[in-house]
N, CA, C and O atoms as CSV, one atom per row, in Angstrom:
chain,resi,resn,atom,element,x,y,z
A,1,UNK,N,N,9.066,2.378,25.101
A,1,UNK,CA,C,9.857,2.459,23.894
A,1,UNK,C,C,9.214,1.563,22.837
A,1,UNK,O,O,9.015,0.389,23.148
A,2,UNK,N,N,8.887,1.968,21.684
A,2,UNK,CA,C,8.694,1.510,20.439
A,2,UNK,C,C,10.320,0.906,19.123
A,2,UNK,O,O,11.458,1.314,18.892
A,3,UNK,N,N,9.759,0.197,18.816
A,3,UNK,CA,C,10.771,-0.779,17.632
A,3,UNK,C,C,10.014,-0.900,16.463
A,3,UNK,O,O,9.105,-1.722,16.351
A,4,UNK,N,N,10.396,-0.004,15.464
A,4,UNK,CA,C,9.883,-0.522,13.959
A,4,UNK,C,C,10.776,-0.533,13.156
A,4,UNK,O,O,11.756,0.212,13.131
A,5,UNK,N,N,10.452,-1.545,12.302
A,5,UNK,CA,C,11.198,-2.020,11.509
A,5,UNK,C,C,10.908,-1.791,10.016
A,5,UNK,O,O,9.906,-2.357,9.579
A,6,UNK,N,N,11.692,-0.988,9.107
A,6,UNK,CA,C,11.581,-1.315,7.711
A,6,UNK,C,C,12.615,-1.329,6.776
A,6,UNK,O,O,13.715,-0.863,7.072
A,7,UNK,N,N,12.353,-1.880,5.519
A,7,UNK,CA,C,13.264,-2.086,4.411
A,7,UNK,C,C,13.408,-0.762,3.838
A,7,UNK,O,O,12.336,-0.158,3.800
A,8,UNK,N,N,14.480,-0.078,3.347
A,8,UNK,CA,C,14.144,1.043,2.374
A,8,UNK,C,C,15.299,0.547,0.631
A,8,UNK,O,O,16.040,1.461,0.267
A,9,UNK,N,N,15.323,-0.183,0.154
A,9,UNK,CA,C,15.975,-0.970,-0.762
A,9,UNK,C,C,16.833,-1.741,0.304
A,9,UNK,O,O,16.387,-2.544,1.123
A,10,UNK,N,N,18.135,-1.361,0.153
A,10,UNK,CA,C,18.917,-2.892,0.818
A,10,UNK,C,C,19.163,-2.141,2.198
A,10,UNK,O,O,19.970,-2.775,2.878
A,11,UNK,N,N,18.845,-1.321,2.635
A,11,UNK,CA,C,18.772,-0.880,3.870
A,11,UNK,C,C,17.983,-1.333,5.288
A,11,UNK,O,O,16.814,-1.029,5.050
A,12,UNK,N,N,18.015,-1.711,6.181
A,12,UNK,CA,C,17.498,-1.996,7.474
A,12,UNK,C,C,17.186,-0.809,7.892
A,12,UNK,O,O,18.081,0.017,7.713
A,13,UNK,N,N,16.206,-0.410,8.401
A,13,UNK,CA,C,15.744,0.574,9.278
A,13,UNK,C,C,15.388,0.791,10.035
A,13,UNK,O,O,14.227,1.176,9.896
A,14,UNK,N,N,15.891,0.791,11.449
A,14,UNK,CA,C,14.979,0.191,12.414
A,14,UNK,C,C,14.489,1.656,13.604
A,14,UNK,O,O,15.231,1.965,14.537
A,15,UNK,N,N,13.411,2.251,13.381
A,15,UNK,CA,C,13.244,3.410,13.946
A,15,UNK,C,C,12.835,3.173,15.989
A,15,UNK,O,O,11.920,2.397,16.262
A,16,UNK,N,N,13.400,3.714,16.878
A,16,UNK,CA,C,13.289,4.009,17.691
A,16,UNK,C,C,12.571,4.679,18.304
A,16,UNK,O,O,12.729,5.830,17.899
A,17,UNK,N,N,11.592,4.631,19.340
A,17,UNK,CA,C,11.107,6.149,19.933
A,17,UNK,C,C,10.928,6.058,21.616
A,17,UNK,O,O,10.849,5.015,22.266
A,18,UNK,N,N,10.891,7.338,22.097
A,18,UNK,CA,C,10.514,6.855,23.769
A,18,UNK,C,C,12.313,6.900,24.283
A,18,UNK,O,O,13.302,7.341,23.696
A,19,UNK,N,N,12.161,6.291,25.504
A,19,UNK,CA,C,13.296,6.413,26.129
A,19,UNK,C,C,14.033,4.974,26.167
A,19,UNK,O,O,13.408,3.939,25.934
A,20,UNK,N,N,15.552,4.995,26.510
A,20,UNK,CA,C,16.089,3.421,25.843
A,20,UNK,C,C,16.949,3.623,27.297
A,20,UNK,O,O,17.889,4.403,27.444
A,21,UNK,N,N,16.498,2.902,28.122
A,21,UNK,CA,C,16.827,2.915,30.119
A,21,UNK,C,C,16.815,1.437,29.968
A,21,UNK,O,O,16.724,0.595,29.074
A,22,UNK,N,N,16.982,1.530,31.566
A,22,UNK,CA,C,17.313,-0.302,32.347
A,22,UNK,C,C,15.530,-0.275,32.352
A,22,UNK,O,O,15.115,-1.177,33.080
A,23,UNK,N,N,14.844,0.222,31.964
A,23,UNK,CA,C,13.295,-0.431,32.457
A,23,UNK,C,C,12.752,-1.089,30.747
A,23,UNK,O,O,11.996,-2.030,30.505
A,24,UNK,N,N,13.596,-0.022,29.646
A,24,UNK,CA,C,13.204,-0.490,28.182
A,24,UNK,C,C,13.781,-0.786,27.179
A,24,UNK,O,O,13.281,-0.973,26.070
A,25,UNK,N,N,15.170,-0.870,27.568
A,25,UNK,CA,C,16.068,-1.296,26.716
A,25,UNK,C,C,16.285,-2.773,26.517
A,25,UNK,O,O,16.893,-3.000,25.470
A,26,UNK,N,N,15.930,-3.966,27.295
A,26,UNK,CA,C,15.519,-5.265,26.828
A,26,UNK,C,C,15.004,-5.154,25.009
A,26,UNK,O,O,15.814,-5.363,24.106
A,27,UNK,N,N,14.044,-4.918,24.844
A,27,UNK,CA,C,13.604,-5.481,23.629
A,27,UNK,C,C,14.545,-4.736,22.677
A,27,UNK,O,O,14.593,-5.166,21.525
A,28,UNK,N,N,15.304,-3.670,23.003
A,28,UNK,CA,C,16.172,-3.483,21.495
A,28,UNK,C,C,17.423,-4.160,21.805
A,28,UNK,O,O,18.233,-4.191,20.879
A,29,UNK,N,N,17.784,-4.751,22.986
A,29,UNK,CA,C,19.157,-5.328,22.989
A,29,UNK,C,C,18.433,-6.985,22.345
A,29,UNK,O,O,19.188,-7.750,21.746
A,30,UNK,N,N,17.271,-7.278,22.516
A,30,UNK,CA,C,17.134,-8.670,21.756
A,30,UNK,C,C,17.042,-8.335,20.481
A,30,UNK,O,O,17.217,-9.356,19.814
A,31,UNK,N,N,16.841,-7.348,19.761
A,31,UNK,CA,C,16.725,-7.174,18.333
A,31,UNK,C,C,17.986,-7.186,17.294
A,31,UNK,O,O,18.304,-7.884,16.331
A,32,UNK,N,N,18.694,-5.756,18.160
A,32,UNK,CA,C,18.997,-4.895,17.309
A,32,UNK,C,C,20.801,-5.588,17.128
A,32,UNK,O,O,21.516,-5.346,16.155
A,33,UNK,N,N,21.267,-6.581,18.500
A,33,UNK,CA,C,22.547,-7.028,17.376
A,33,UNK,C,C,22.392,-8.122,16.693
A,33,UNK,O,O,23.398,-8.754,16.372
A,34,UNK,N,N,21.157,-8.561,16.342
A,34,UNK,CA,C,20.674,-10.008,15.454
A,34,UNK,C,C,20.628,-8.881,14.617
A,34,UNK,O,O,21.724,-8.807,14.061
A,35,UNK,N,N,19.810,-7.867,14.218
A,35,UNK,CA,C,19.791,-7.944,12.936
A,35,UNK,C,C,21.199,-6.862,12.341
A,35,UNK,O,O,21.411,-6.668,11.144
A,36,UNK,N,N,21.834,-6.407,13.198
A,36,UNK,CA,C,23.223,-5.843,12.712
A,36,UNK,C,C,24.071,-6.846,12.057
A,36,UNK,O,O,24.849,-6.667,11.120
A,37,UNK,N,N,23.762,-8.105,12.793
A,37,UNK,CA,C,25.238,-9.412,12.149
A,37,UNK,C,C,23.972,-9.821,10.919
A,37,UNK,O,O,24.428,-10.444,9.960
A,38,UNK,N,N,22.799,-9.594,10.882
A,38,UNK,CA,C,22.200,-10.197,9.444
A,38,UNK,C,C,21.675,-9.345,8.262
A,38,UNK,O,O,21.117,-9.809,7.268
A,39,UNK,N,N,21.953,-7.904,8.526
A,39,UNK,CA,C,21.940,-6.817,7.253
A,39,UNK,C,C,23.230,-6.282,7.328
A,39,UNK,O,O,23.801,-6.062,8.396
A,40,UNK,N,N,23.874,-5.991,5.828
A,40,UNK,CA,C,24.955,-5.337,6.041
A,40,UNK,C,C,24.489,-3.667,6.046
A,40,UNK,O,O,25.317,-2.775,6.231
A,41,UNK,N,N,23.721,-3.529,5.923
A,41,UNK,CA,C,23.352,-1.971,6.462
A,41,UNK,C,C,22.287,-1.891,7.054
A,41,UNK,O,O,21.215,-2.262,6.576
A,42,UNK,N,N,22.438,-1.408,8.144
A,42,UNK,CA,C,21.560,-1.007,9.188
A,42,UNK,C,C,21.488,0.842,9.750
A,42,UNK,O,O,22.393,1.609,10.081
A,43,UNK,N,N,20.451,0.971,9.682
A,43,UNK,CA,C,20.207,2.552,9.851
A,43,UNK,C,C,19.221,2.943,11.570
A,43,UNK,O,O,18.007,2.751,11.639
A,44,UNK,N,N,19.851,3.356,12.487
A,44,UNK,CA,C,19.424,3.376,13.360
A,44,UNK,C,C,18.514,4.662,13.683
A,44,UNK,O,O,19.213,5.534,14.200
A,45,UNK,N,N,17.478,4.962,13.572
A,45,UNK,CA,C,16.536,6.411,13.343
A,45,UNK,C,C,16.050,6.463,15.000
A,45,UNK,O,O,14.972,6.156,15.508
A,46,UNK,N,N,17.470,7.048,15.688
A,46,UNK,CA,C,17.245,7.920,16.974
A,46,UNK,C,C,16.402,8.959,16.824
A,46,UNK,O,O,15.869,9.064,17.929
A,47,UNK,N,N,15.774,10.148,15.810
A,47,UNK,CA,C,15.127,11.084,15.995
A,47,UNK,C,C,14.047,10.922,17.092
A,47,UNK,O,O,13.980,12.019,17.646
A,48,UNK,N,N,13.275,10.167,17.594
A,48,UNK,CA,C,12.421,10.023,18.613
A,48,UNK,C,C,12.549,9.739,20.457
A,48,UNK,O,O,11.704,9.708,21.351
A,49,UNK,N,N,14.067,9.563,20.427
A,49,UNK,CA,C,14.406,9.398,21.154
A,49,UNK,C,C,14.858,10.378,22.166
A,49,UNK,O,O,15.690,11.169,21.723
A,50,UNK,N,N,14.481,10.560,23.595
A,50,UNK,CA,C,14.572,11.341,24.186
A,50,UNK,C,C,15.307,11.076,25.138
A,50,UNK,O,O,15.421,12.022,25.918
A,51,UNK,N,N,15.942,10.040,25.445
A,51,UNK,CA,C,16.846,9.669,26.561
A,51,UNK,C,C,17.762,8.512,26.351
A,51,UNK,O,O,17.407,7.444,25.854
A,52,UNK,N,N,18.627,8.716,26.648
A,52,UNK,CA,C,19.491,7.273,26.674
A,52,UNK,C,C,20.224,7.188,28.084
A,52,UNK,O,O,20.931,8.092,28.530
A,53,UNK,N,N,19.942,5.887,28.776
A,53,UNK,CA,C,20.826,5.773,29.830
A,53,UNK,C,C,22.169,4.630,29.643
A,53,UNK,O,O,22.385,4.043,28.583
A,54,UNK,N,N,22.829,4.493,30.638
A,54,UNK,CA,C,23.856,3.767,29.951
A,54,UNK,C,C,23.501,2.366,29.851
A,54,UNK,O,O,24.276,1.739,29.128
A,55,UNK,N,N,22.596,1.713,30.341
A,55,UNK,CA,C,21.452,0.544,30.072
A,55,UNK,C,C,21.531,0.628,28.357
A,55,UNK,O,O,21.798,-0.234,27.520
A,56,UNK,N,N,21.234,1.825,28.259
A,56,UNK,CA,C,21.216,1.962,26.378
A,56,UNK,C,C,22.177,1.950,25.757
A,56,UNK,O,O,22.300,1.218,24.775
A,57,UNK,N,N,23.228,2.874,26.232
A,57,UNK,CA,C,24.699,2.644,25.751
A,57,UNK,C,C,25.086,1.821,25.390
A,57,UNK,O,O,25.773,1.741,24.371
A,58,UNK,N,N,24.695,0.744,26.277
A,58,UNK,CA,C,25.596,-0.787,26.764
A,58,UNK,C,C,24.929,-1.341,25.294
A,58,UNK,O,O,25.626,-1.274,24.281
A,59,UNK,N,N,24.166,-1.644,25.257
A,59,UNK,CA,C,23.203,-2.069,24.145
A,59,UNK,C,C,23.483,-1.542,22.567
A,59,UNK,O,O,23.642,-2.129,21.497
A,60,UNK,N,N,23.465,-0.501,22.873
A,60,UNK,CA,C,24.542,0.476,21.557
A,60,UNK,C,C,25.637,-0.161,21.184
A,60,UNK,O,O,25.768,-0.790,20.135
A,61,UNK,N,N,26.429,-0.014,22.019
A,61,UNK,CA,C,27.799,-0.254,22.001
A,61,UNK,C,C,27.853,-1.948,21.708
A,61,UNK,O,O,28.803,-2.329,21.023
A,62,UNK,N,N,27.018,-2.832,22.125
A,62,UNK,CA,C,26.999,-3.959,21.604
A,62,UNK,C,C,27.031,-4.547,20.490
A,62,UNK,O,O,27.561,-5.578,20.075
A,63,UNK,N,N,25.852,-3.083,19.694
A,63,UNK,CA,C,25.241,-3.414,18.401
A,63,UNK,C,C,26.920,-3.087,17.453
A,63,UNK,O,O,27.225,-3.421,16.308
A,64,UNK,N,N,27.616,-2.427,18.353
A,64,UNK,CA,C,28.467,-1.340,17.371
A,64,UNK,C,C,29.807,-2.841,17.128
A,64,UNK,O,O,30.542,-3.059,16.165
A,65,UNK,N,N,29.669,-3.522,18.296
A,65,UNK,CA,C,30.833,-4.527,18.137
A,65,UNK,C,C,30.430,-5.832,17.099
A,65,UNK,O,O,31.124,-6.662,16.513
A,66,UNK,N,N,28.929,-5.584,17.175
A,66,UNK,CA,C,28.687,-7.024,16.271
A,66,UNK,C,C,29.122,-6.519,14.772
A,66,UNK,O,O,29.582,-7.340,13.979
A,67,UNK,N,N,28.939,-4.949,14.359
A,67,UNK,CA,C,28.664,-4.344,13.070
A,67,UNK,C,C,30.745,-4.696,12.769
A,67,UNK,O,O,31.133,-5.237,11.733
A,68,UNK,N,N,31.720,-4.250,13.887
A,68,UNK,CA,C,32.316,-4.204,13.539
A,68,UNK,C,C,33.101,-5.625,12.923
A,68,UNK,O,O,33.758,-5.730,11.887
A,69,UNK,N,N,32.784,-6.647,13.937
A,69,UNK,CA,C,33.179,-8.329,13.673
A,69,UNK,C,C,32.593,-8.597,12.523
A,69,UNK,O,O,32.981,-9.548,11.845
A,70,UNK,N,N,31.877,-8.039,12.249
A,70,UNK,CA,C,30.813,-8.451,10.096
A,70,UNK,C,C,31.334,-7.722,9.354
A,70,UNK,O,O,31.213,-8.054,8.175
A,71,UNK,N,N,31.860,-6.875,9.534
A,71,UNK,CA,C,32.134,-5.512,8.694
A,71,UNK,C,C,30.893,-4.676,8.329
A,71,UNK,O,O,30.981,-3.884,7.390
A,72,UNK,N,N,29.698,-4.809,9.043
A,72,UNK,CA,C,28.698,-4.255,8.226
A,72,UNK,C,C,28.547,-3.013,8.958
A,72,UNK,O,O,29.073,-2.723,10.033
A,73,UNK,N,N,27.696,-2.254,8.182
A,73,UNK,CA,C,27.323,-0.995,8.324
A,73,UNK,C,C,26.278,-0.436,9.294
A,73,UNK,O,O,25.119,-0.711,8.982
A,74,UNK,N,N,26.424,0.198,10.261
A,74,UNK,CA,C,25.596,0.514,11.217
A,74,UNK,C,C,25.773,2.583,11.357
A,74,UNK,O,O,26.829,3.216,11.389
A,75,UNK,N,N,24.859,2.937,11.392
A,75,UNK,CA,C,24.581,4.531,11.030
A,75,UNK,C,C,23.657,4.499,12.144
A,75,UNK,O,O,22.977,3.494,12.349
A,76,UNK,N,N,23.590,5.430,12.808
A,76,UNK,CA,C,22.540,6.782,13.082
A,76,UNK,C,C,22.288,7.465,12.890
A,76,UNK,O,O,22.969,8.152,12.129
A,77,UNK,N,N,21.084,7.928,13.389
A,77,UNK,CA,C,20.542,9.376,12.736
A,77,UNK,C,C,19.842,9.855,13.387
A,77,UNK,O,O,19.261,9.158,14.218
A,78,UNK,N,N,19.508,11.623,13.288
A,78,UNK,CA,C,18.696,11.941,13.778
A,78,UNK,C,C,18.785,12.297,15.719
A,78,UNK,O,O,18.014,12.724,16.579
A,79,UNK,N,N,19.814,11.945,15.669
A,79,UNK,CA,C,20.223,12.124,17.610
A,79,UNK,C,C,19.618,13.846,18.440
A,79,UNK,O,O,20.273,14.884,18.346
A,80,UNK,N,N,18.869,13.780,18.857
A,80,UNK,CA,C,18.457,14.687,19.462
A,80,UNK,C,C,19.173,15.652,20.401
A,80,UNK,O,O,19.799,14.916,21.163
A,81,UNK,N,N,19.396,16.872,20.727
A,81,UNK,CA,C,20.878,17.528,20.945
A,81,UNK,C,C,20.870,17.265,22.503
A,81,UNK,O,O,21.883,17.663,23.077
A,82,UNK,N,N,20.000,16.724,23.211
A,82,UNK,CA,C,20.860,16.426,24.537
A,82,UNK,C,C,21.207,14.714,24.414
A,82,UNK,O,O,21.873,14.140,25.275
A,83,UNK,N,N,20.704,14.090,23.334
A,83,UNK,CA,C,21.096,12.357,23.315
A,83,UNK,C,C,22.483,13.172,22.445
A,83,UNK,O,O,23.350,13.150,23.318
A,84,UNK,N,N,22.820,13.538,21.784
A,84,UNK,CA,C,23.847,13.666,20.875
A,84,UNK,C,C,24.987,13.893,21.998
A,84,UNK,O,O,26.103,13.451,21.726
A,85,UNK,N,N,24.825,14.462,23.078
A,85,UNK,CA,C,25.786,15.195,23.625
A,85,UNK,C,C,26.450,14.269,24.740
A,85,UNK,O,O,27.639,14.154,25.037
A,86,UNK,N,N,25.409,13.691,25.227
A,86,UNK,CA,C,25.524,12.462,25.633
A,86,UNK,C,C,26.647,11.284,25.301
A,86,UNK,O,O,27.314,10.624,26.098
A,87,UNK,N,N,26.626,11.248,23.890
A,87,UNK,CA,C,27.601,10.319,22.917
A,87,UNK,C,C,28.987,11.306,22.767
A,87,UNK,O,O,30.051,10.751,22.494
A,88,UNK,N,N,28.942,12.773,22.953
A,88,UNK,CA,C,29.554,13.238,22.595
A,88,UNK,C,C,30.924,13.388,24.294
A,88,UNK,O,O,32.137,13.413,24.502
A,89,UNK,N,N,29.960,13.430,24.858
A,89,UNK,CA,C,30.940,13.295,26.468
A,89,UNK,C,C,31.319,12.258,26.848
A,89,UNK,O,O,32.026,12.164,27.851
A,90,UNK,N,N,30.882,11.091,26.036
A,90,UNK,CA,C,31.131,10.161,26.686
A,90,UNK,C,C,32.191,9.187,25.776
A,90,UNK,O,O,32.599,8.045,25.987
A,91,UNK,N,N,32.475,10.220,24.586
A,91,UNK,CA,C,32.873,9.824,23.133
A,91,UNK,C,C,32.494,8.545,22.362
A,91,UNK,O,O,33.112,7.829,21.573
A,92,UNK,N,N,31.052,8.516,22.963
A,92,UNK,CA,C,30.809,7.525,21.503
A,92,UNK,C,C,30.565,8.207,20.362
A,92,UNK,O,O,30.614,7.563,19.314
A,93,UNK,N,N,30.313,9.361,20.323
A,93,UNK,CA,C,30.583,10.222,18.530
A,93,UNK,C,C,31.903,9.356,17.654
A,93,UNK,O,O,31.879,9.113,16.447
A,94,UNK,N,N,32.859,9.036,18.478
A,94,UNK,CA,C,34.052,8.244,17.707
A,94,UNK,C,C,33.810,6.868,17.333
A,94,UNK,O,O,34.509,6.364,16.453
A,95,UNK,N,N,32.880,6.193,17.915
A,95,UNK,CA,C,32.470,4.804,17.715
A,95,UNK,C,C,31.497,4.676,17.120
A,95,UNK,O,O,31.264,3.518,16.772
A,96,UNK,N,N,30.551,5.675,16.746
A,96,UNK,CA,C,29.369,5.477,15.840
A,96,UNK,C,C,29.444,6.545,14.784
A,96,UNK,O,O,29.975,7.625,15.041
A,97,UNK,N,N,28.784,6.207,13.268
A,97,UNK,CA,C,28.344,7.139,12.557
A,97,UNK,C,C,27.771,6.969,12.389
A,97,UNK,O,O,27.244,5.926,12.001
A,98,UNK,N,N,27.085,9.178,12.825
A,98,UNK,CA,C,26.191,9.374,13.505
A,98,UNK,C,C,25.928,10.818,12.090
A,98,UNK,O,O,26.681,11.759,11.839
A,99,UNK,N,N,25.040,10.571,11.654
A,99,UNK,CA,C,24.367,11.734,10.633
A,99,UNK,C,C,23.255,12.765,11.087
A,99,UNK,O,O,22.606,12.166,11.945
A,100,UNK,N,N,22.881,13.668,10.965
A,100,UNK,CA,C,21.917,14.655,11.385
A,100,UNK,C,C,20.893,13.854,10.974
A,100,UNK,O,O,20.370,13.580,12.054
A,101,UNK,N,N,20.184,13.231,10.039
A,101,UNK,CA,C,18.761,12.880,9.960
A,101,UNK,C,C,18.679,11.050,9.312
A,101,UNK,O,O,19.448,10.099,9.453
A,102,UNK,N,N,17.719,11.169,8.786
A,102,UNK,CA,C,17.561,9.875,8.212
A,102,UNK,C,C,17.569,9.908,6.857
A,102,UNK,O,O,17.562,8.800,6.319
A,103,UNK,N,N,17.581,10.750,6.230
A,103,UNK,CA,C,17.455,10.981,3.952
A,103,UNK,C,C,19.576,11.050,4.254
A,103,UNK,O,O,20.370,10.128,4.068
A,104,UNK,N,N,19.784,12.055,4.598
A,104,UNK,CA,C,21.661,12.274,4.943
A,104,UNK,C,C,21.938,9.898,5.187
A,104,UNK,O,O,22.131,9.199,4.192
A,105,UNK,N,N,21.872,9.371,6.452
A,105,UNK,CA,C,22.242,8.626,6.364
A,105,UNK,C,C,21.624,7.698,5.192
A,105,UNK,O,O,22.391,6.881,4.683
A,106,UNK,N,N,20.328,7.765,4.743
A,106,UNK,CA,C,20.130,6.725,3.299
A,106,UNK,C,C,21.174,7.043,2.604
A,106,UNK,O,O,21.652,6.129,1.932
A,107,UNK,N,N,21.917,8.543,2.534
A,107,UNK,CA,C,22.540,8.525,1.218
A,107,UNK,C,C,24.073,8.034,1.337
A,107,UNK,O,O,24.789,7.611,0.430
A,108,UNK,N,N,24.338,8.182,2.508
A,108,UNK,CA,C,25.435,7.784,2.961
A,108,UNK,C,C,25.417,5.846,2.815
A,108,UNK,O,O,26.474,5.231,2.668
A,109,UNK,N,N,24.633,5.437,2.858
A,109,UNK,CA,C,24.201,3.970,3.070
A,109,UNK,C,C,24.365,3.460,1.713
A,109,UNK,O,O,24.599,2.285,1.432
A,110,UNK,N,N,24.213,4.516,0.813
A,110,UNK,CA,C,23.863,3.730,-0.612
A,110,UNK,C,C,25.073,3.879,-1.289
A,110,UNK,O,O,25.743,4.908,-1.204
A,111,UNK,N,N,25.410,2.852,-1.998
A,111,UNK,CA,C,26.657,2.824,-2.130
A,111,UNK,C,C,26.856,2.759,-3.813
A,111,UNK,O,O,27.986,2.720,-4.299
């Protein structure tokens, strides 16, 4: 799994790729709820992502509690239709917003 990071104006972007399991989900659970409690918008660019196990979930769902204790903004995008479905059985579709791509959530982001 890959982690990149960019600015797009006051936006966080932090693009994903590869699979997010108990073997690679370490380095985004050290990232990704530091920088949720230190941008108020954060844009999560799942399009590359081909798997999530609940190793990832857990990590998700972490990021989703720090966004909510800040009030800040945490989006996805881009969820691939068996990761989407995934969120969708397991109802995190209700705990995250979750946009078809990454231009949809910038615009949603910009306020």
């Amino acid at each position: 799994m890959n982690i990149n990071e960019t600015h797009e104006g006051e936006v966080l972007v932090i693009a994903v790729n590869g699979r997010i399991d108990s073997t690679s989900s370490k380095p985004l659970e050290d990232v990704l709820p530091e920088r949720v409690q230190g941008a108020p918008r954060v844009l999560l660019d799942m399009s590359d992502v081909q798997y999530v196990s609940s190793a990832g979930l857990r990590v998700l769902l972490k990021a989703a509690k720090v966004a909510r204790s800040t009030g800040h903004d945490l989006v996805l995008a881009g969820l691939l239709p068996q990761v989407h479905e995934v969120f969708q059985v397991i109802g995190f579709d209700s705990l995250f917003r979750i946009l078809p791509d990454r231009a949809t959530a910038m615009a949603a982001l910009a306020r």
